[in-house]
ChimeraX commands (.cxc) that place a marker at each C-alpha (Angstrom):
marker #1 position 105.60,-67.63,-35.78 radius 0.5
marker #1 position 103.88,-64.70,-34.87 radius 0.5
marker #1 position 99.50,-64.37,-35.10 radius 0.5
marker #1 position 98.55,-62.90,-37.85 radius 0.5
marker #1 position 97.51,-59.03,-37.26 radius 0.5
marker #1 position 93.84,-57.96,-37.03 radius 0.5
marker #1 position 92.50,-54.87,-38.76 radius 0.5
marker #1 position 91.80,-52.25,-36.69 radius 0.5
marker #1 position 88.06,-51.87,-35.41 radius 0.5
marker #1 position 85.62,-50.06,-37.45 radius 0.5
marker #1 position 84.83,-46.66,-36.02 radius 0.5
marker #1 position 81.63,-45.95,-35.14 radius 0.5
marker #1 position 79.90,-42.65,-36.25 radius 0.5
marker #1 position 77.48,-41.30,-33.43 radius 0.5
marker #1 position 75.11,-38.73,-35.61 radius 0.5
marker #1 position 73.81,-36.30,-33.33 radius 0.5
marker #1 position 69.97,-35.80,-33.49 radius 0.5
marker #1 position 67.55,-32.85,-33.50 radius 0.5
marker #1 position 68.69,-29.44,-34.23 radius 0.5
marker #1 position 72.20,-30.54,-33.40 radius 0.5
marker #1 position 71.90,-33.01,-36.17 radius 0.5
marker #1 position 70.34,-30.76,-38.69 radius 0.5
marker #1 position 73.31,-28.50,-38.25 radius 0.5
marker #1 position 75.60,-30.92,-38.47 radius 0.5
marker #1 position 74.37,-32.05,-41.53 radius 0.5
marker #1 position 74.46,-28.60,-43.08 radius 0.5
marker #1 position 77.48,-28.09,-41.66 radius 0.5
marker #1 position 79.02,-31.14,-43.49 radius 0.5
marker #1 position 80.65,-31.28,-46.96 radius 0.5
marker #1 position 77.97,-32.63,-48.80 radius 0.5
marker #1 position 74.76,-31.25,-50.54 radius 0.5
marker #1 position 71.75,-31.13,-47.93 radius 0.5
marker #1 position 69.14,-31.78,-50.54 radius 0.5
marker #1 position 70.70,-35.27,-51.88 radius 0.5
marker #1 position 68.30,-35.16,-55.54 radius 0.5
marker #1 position 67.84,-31.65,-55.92 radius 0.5
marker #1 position 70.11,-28.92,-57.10 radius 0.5
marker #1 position 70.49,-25.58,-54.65 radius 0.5
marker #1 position 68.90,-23.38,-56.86 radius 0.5
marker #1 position 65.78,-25.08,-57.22 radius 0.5
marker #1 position 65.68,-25.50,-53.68 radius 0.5
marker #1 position 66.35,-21.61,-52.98 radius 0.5
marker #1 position 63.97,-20.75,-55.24 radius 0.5
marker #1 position 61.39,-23.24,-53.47 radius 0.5
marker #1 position 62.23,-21.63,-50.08 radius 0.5
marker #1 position 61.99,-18.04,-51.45 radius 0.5
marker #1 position 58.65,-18.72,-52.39 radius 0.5
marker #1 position 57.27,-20.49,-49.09 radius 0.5
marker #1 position 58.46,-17.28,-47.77 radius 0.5
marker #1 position 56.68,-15.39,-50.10 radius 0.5
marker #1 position 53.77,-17.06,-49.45 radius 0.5
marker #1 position 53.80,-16.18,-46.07 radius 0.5
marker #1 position 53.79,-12.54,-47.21 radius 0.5
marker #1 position 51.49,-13.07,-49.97 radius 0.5
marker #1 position 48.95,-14.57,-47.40 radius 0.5
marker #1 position 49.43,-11.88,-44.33 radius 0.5
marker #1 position 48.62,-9.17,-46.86 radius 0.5
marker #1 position 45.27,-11.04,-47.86 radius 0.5
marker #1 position 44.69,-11.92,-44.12 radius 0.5
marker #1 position 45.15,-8.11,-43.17 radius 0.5
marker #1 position 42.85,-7.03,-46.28 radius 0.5
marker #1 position 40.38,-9.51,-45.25 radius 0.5
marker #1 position 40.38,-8.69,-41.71 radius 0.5
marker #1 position 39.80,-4.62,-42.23 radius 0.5
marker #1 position 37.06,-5.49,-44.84 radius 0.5
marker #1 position 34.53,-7.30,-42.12 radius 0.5
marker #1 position 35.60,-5.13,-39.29 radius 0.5
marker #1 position 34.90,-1.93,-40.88 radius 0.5
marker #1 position 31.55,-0.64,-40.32 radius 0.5
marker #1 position 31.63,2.01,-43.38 radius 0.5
marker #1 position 30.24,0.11,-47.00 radius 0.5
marker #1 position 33.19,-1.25,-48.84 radius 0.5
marker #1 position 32.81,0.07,-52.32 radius 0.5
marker #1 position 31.57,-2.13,-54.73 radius 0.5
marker #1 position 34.45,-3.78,-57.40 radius 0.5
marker #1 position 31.83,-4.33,-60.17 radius 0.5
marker #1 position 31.71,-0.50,-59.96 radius 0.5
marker #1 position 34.63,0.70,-58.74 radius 0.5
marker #1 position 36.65,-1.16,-61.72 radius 0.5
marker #1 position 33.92,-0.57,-64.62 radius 0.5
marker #1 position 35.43,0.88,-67.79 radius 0.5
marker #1 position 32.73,2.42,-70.15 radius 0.5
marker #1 position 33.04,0.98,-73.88 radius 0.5
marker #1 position 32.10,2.09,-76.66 radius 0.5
marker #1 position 28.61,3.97,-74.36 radius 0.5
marker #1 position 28.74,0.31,-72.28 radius 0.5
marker #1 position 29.21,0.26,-68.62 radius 0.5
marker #1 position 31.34,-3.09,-68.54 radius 0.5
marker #1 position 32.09,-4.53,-64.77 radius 0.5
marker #1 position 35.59,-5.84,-64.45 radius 0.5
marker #1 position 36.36,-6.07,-68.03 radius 0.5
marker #1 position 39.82,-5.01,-67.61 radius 0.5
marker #1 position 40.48,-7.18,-64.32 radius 0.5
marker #1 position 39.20,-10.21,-66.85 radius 0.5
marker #1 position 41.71,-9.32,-69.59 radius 0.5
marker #1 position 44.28,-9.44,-66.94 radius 0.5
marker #1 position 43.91,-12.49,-65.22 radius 0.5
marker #1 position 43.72,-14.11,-69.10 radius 0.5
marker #1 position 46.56,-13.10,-69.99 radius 0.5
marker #1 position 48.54,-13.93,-66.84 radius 0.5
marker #1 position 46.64,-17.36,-67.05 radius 0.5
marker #1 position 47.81,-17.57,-70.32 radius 0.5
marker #1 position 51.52,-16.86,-70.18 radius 0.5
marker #1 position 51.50,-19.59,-67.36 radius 0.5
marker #1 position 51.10,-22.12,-70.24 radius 0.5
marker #1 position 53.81,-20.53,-72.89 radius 0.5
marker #1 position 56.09,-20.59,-69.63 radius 0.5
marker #1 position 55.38,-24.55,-69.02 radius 0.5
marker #1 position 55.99,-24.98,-72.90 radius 0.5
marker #1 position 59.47,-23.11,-72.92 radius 0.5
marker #1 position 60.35,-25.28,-69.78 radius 0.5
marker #1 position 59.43,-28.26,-72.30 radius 0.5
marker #1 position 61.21,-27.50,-75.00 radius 0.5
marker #1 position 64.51,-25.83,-72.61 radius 0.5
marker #1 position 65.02,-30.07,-71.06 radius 0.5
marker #1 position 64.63,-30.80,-75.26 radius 0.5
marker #1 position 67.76,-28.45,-75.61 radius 0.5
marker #1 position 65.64,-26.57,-78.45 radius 0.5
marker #1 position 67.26,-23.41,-77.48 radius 0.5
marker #1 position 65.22,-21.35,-80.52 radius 0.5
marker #1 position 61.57,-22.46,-79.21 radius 0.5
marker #1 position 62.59,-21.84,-75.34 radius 0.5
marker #1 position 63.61,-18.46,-76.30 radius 0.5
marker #1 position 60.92,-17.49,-77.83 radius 0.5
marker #1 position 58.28,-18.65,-75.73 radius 0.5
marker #1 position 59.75,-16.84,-73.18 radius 0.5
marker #1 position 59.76,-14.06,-74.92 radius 0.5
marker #1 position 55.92,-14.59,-75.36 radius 0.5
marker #1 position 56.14,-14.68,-71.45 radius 0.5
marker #1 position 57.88,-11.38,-71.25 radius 0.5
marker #1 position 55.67,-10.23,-73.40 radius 0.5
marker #1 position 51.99,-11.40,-71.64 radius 0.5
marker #1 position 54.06,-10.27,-68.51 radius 0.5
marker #1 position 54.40,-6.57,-69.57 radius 0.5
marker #1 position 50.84,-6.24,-71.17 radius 0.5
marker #1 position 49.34,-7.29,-67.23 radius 0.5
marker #1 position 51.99,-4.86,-66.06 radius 0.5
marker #1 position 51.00,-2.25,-68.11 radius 0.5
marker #1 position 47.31,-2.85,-67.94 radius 0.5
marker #1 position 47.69,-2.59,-63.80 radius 0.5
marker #1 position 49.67,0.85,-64.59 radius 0.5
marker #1 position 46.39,1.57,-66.47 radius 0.5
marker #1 position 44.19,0.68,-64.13 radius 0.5
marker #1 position 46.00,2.74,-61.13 radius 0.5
marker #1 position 46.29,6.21,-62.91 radius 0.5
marker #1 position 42.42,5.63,-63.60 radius 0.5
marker #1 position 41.28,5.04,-60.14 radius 0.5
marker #1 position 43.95,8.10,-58.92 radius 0.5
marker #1 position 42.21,10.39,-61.21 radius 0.5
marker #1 position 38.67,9.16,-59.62 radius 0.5
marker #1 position 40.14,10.72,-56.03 radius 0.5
marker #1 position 41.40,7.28,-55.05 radius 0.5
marker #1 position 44.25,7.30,-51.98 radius 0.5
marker #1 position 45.87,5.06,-49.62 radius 0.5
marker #1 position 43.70,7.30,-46.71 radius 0.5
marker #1 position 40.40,7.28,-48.11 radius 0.5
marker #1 position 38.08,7.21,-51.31 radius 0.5
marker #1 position 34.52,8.52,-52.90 radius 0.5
marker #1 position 32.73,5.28,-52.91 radius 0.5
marker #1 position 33.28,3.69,-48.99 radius 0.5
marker #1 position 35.78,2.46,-46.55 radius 0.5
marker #1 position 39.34,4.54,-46.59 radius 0.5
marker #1 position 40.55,1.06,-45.99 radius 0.5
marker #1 position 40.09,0.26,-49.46 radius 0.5
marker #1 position 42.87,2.79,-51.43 radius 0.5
marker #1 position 45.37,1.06,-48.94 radius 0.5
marker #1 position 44.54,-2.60,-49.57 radius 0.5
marker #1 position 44.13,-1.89,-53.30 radius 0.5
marker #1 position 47.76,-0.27,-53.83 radius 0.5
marker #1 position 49.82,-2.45,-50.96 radius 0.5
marker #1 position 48.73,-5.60,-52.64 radius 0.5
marker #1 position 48.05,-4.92,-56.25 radius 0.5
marker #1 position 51.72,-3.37,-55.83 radius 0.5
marker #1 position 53.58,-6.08,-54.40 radius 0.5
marker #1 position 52.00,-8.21,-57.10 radius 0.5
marker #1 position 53.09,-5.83,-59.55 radius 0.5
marker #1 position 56.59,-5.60,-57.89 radius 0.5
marker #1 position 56.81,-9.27,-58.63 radius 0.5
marker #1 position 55.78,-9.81,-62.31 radius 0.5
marker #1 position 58.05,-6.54,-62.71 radius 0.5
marker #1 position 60.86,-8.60,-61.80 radius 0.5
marker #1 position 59.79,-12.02,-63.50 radius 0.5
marker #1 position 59.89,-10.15,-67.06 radius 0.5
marker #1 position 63.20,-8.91,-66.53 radius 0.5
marker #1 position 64.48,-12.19,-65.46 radius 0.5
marker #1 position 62.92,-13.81,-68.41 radius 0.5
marker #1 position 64.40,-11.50,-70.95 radius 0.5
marker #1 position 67.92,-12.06,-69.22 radius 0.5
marker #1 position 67.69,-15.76,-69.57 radius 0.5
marker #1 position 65.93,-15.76,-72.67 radius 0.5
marker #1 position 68.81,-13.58,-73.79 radius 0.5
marker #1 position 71.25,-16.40,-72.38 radius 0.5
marker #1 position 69.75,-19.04,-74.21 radius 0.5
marker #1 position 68.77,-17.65,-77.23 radius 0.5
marker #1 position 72.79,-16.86,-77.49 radius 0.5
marker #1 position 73.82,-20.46,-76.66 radius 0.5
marker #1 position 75.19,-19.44,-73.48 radius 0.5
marker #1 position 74.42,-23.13,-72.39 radius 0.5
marker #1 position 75.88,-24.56,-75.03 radius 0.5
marker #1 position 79.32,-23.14,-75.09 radius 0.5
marker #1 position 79.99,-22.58,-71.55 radius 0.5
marker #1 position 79.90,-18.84,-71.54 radius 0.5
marker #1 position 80.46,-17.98,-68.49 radius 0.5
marker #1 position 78.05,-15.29,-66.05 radius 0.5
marker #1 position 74.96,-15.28,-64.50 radius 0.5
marker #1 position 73.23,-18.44,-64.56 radius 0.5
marker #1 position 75.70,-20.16,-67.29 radius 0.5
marker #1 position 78.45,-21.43,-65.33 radius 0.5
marker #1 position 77.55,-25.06,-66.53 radius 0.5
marker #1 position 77.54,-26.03,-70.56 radius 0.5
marker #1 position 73.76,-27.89,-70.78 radius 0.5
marker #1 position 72.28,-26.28,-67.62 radius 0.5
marker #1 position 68.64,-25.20,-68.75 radius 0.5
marker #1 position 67.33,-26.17,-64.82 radius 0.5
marker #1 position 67.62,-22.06,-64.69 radius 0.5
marker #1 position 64.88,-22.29,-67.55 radius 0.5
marker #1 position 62.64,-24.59,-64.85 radius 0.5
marker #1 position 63.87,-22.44,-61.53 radius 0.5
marker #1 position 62.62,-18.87,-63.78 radius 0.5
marker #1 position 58.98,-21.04,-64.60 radius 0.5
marker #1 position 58.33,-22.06,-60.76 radius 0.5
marker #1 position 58.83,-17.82,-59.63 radius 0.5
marker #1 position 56.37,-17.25,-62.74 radius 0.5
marker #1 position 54.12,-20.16,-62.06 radius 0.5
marker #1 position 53.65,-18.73,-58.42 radius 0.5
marker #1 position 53.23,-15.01,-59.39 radius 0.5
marker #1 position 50.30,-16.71,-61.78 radius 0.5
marker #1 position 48.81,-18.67,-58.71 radius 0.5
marker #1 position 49.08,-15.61,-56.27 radius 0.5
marker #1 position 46.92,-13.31,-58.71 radius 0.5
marker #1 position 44.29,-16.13,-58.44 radius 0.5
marker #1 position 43.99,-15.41,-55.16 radius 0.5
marker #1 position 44.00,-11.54,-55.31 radius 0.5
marker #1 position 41.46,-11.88,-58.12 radius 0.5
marker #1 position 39.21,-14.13,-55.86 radius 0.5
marker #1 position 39.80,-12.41,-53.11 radius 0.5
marker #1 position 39.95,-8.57,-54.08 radius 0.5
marker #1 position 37.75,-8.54,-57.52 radius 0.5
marker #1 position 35.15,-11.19,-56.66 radius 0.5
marker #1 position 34.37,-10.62,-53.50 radius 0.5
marker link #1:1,2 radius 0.2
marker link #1:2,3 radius 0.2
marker link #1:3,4 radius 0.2
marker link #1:4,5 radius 0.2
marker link #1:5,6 radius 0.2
marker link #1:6,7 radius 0.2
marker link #1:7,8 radius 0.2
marker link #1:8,9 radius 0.2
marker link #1:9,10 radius 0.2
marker link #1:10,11 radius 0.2
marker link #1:11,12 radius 0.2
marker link #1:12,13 radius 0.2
marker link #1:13,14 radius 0.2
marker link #1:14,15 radius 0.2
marker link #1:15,16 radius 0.2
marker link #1:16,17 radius 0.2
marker link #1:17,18 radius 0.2
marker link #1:18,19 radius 0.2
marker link #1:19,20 radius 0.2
marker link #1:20,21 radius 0.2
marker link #1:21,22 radius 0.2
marker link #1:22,23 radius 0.2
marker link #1:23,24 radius 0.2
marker link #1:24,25 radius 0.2
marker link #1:25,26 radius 0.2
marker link #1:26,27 radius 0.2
marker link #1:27,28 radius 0.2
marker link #1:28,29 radius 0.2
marker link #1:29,30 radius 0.2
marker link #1:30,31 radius 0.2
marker link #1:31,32 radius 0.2
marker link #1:32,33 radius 0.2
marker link #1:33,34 radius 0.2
marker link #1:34,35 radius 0.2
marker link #1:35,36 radius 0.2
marker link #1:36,37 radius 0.2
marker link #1:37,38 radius 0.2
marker link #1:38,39 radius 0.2
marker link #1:39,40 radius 0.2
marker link #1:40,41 radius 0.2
marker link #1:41,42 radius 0.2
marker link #1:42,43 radius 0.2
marker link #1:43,44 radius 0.2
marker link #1:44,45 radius 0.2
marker link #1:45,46 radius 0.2
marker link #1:46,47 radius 0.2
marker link #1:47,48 radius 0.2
marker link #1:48,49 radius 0.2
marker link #1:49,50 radius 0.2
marker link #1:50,51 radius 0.2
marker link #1:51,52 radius 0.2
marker link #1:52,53 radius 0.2
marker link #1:53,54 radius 0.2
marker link #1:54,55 radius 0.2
marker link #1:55,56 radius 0.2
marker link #1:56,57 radius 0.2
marker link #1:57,58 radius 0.2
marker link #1:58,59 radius 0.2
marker link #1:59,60 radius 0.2
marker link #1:60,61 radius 0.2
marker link #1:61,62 radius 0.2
marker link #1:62,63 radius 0.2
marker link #1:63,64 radius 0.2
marker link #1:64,65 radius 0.2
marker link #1:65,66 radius 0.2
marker link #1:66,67 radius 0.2
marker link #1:67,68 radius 0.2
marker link #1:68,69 radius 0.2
marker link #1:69,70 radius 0.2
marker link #1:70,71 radius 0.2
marker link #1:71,72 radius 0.2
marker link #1:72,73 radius 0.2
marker link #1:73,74 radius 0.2
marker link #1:74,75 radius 0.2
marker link #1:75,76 radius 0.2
marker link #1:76,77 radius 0.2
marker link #1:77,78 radius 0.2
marker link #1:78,79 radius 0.2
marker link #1:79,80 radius 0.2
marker link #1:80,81 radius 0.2
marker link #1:81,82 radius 0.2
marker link #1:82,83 radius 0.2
marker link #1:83,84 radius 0.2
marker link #1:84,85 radius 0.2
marker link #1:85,86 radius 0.2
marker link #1:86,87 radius 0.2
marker link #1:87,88 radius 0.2
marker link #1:88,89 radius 0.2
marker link #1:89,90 radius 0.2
marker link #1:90,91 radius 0.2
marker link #1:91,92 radius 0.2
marker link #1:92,93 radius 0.2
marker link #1:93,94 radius 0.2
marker link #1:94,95 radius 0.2
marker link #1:95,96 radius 0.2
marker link #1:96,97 radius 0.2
marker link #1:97,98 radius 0.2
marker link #1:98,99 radius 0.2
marker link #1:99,100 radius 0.2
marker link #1:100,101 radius 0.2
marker link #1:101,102 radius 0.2
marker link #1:102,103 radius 0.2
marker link #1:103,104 radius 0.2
marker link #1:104,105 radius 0.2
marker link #1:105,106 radius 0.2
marker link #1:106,107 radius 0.2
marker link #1:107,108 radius 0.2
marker link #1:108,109 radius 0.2
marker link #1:109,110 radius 0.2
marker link #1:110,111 radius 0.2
marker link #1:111,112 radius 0.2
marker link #1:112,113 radius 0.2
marker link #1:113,114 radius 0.2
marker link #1:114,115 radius 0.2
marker link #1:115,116 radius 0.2
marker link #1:116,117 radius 0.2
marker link #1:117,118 radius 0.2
marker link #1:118,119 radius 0.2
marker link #1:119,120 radius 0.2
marker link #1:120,121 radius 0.2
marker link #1:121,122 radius 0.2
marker link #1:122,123 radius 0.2
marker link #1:123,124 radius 0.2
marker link #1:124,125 radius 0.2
marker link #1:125,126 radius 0.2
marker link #1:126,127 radius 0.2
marker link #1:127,128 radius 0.2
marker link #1:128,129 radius 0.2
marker link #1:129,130 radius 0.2
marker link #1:130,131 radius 0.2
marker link #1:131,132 radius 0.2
marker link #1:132,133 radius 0.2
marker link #1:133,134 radius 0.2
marker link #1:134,135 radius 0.2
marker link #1:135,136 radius 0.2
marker link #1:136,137 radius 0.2
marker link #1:137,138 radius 0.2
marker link #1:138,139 radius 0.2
marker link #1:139,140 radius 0.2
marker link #1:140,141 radius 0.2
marker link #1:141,142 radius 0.2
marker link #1:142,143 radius 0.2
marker link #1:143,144 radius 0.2
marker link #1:144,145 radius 0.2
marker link #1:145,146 radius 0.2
marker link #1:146,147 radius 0.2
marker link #1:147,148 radius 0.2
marker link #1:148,149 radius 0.2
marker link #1:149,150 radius 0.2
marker link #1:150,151 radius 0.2
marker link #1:151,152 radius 0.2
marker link #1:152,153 radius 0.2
marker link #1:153,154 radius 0.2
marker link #1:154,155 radius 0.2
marker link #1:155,156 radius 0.2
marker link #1:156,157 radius 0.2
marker link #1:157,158 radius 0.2
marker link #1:158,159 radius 0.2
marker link #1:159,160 radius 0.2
marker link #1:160,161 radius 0.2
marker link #1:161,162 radius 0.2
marker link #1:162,163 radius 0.2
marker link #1:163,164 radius 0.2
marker link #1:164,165 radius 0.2
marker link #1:165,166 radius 0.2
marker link #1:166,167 radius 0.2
marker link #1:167,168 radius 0.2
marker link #1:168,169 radius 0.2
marker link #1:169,170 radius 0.2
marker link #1:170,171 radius 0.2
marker link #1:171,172 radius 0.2
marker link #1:172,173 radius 0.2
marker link #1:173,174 radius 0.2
marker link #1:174,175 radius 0.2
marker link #1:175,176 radius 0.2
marker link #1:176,177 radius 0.2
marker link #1:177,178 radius 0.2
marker link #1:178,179 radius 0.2
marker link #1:179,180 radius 0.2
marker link #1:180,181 radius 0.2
marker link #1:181,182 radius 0.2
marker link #1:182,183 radius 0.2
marker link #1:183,184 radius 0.2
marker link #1:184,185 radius 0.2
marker link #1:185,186 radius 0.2
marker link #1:186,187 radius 0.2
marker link #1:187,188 radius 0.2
marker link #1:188,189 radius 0.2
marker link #1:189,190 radius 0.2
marker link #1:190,191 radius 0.2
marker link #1:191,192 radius 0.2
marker link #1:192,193 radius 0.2
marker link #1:193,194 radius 0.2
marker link #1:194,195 radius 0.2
marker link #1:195,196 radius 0.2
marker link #1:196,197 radius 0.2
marker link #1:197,198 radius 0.2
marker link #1:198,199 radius 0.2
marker link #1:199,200 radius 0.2
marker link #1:200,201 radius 0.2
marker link #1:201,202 radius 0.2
marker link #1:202,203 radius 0.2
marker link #1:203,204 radius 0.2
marker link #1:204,205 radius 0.2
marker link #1:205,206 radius 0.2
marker link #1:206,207 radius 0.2
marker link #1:207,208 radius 0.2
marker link #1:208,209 radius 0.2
marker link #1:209,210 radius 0.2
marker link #1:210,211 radius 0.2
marker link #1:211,212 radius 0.2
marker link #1:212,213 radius 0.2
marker link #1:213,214 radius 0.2
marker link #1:214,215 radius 0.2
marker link #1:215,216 radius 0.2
marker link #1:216,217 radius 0.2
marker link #1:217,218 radius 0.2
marker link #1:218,219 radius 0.2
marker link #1:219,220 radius 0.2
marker link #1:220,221 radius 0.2
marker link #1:221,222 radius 0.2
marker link #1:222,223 radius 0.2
marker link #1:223,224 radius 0.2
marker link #1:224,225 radius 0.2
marker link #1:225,226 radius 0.2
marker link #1:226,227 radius 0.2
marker link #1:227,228 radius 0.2
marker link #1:228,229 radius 0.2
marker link #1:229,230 radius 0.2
marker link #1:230,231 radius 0.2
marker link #1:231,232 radius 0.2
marker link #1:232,233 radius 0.2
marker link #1:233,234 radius 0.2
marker link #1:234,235 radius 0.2
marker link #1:235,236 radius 0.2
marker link #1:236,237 radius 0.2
marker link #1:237,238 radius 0.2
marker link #1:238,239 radius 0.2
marker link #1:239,240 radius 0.2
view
């Protein structure tokens, strides 16, 4: 009688390490980021790099402001509106930063009600997003074509340092830029859901999945960090 076979030996899997082993596990057929979907993750590496822009703009600004030795003009002046006969120091830069603060917090409540599969309340508080969105927008449109018509340029100024027009309109633009393009992706995707794109599967951008609101959550982390980034500016630019 012959002895009974024996199963073949177990293979053994060397996994490379270091770089080798981060691209082979990238390079495998399997999602890299095991509990989060990819475009959460995108969106959370978009805005590191962002950051990194974000932050060499301030570092630049901050570095021309204490090495120039003309007077920097004064914000309290510089972005005074006169009301009603009252000279009123950044009145408008207040209203601004309240109502970007505040759409932060109807953008956290349509993120609440999107995972409740309310589709009528997320729409419409992103909407009210959209909506707080434009006004800053608008506001900053208001407060460029004022400080233009006082001689401001990206070369010089009346009030001090030329460096000033240029800091002012490279990062109060970029800013701009990016709420620009967070109020037009909230109307798309408010659009989406308010439709019940989510719910019946309709497929296009962002609704290639019946039930997947995440996009709701990925469109609230971009806002989110457009809100924190004008903290900074306002600190920063305004206060200082």
């Amino acid at each position: 009688m012959s002895a009974p076979l024996k199963p073949p030996a177990a293979e053994t899997f060397h996994h490379p390490s270091g770089l080798a082993g981060l691209a082979a596990d990238w390079a495998s057929d399997q999602r890299t980021f095991k509990n989060v979907s990819w475009g959460k993750a995108m969106m959370w590496i978009f805005l590191l790099s962002d950051t990194f822009v974000f932050g060499c703009f301030l570092l630049a600004y901050m570095a021309a402001r204490m090495s120039t030795t003309v007077p920097w003009p004064n914000p309290s002046e510089v972005f005074a509106l006169e009301i009603a006969g009252t000279h009123m120091p950044l009145i408008l830069i207040a209203i601004m930063t309240f109502v970007l603060i505040s759409s932060s917090g109807t953008m956290a409540m349509a993120v609440n009600y999107g995972y409740r599969r309310d589709r009528r309340k997320t729409a419409a508080l992103m909407l009210v997003t959209a909506f707080f969105g434009a006004t800053f927008v608008g506001m900053q449109a208001f407060e460029w074509s004022k400080l233009i018509s006082e001689g401001v340029r990206p070369w010089g100024n009346p009030w001090g340092a030329a460096q000033f027009g240029s800091s002012f309109f490279m990062i109060t633009g970029f800013h701009g830029t990016h709420v620009t393009f967070g109020v037009i992706f909230l109307l798309i995707v408010a659009r989406k859901v308010w439709r019940g794109d989510f719910e019946t599967e309709r497929r296009g951008f962002f609704t290639s999945r019946k039930g997947r609101y995440e996009i709701v959550e990925i469109t609230g982390l971009y806002w989110h960090f457009v809100d924190l980034v004008w903290v900074f500016i306002f600190a920063f630019f305004y206060l200082w």
